[in-house]
C-alpha positions in Angstrom: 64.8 51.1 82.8 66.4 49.6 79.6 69.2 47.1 79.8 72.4 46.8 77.4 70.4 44.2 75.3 67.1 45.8 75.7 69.1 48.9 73.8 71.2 47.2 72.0 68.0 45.1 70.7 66.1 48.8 69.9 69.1 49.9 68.1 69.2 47.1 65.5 66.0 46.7 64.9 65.7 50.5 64.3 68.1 50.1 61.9 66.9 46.8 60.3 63.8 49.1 59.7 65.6 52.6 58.5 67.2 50.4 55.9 64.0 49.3 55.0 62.2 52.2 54.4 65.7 54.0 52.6 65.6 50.9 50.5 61.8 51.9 49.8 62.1 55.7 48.9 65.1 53.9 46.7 62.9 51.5 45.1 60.1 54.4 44.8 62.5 56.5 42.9 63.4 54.0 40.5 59.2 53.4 39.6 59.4 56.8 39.3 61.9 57.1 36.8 60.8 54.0 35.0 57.5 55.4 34.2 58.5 58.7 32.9 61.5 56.8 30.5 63.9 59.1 32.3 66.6 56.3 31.7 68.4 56.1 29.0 67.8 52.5 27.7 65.7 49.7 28.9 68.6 48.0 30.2 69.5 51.1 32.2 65.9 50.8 33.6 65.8 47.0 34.1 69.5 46.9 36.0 68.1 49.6 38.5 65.1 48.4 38.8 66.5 44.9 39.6 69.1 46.7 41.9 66.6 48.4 44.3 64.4 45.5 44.3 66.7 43.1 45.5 67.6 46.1 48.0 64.4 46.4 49.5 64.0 42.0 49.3 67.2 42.3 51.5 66.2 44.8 54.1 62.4 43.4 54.3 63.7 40.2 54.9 65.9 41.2 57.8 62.6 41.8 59.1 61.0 39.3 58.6 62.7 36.7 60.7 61.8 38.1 64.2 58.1 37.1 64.3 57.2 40.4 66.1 57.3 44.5 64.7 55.8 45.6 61.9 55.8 42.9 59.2 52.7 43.4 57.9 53.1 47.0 57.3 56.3 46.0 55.8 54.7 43.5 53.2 52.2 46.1 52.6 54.4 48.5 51.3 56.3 46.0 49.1 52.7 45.4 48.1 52.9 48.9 47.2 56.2 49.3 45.5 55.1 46.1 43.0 51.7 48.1 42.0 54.0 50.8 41.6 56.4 49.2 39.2 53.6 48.1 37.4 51.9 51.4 36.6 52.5 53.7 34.2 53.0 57.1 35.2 49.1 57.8 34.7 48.4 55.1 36.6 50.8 54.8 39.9 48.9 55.5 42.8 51.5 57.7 45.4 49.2 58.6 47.9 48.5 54.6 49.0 52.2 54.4 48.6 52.6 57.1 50.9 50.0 56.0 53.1 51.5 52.4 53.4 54.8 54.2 54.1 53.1 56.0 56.9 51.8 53.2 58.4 55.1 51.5 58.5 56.9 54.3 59.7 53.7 54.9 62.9 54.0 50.8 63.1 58.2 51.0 63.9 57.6 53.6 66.2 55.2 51.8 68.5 57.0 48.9 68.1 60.1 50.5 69.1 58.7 52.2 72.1 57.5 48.8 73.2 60.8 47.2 72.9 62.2 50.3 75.4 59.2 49.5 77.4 57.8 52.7 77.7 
């Protein structure tokens, strides 16, 4: 049976980690749209680009500080998201990015099933 902090524990970490995989998809997007020159000027690109970045920086580092979850899957996928950024459009590899995104996401929910204690 879960207590008030045992739940109140699952919901902010389940949060901490939403916010880090919506910051992510964000950053994703913004690889995205860098590499096919859909913004307008290279400013435009470098302000978003710095934007999500420090987004995702934000929300990885909120989990970071517990030494328990998924924190490796977490690097992983900001391993993922630099390669990305990196790339050109030929060259951006999605389906590790995906796959380190599912990984994450399969890592929260054990983790989160273990902090319930089921």
């Amino acid at each position: 049976m879960s207590t008030p902090t045992t739940l109140t524990l699952y919901l902010a970490r389940r949060d901490a980690y939403a916010a880090f995989l919506s910051a992510a998809d964000q950053e994703s997007s913004v690889c995205y749209w860098e590499a096919e020159a859909r913004y307008e000027t290279s400013e435009a690109a470098i302000s978003a680009r710095d934007e999500a970045y420090a987004v995702t920086r934000d929300t990885c580092n909120r989990i970071m500080v517990e030494p328990t979850g998924p924190q490796k899957e977490a690097e992983a996928l900001v391993e993922q998201l630099r390669r990305l950024g990196r790339a050109d459009a030929q060259e951006q590899d999605w389906v590790s990015f995906k796959k380190a995104r599912e990984v994450f996401v399969n890592a929260c929910r054990m983790h989160l099933q273990e902090v319930l204690g089921a």
